[in-house]
C-alpha positions as CSV (number, residue, x, y, z in Angstrom):
1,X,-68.6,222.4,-26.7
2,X,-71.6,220.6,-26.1
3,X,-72.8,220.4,-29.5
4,X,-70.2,220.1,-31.5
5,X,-66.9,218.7,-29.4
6,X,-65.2,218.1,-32.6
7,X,-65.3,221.5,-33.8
8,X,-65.1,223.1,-30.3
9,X,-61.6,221.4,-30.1
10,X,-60.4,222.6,-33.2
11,X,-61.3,226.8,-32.3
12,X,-59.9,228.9,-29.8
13,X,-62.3,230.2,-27.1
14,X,-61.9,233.7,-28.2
15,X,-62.5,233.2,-32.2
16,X,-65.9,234.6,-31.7
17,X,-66.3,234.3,-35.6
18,X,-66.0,231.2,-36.0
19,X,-68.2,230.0,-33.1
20,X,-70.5,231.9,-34.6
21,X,-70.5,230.3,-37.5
22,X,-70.0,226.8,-36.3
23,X,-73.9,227.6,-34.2
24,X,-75.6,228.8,-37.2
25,X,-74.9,226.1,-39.1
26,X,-76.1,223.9,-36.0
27,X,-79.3,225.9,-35.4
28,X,-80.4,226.4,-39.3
29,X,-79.1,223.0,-40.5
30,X,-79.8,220.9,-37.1
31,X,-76.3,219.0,-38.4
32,X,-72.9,220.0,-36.8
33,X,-70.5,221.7,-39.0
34,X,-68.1,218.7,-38.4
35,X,-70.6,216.5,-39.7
36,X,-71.9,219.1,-43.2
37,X,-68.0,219.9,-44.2
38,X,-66.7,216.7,-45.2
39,X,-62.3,217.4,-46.2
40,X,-62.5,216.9,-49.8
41,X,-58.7,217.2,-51.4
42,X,-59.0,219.6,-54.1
43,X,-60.2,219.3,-57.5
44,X,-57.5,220.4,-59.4
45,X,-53.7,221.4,-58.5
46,X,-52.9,224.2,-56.1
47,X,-49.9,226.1,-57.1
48,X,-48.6,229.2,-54.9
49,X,-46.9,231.9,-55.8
50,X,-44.9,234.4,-53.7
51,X,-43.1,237.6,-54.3
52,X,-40.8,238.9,-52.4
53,X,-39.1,242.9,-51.9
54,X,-36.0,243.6,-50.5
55,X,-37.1,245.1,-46.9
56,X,-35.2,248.7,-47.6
57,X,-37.2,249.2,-50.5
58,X,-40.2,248.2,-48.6
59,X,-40.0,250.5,-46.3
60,X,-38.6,253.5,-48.7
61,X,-42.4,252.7,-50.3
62,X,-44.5,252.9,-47.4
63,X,-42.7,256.2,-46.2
64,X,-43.1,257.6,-49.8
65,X,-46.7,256.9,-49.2
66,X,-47.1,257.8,-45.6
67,X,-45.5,261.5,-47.2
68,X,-47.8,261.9,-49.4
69,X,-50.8,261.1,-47.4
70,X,-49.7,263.6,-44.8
71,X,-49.7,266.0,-47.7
């Protein structure tokens, strides 16, 4: 919090990772991370792609494969 409130307000206390993170860069770089990662928009177009399965034959899968690893 102290050296980097920007950042600090953006994590949750318990996101140990990330905290981590956010210090290393601090002590290596001597910049804050809020400071080094400037929000760029992205180069080119995003496009996302979902699939979806019908939740019955999601779970017939899983306890097909739950079988067979108990075998």
């Amino acid at each position: 919090m102290q050296l980097d409130p920007e950042e600090a307000m953006k994590l949750h206390p318990k996101s140990t990772r990330y905290i981590v993170r956010a210090l290393e860069i601090f002590y290596k770089s001597g910049a804050k991370k809020t400071d080094t990662f400037i929000s760029q928009p992205p180069q080119w177009p995003l496009l996302m792609i979902g699939l979806r399965r019908e939740k019955e034959d999601t779970n017939k899968k899983i306890n097909a494969r739950v079988r067979e690893m108990l075998k």
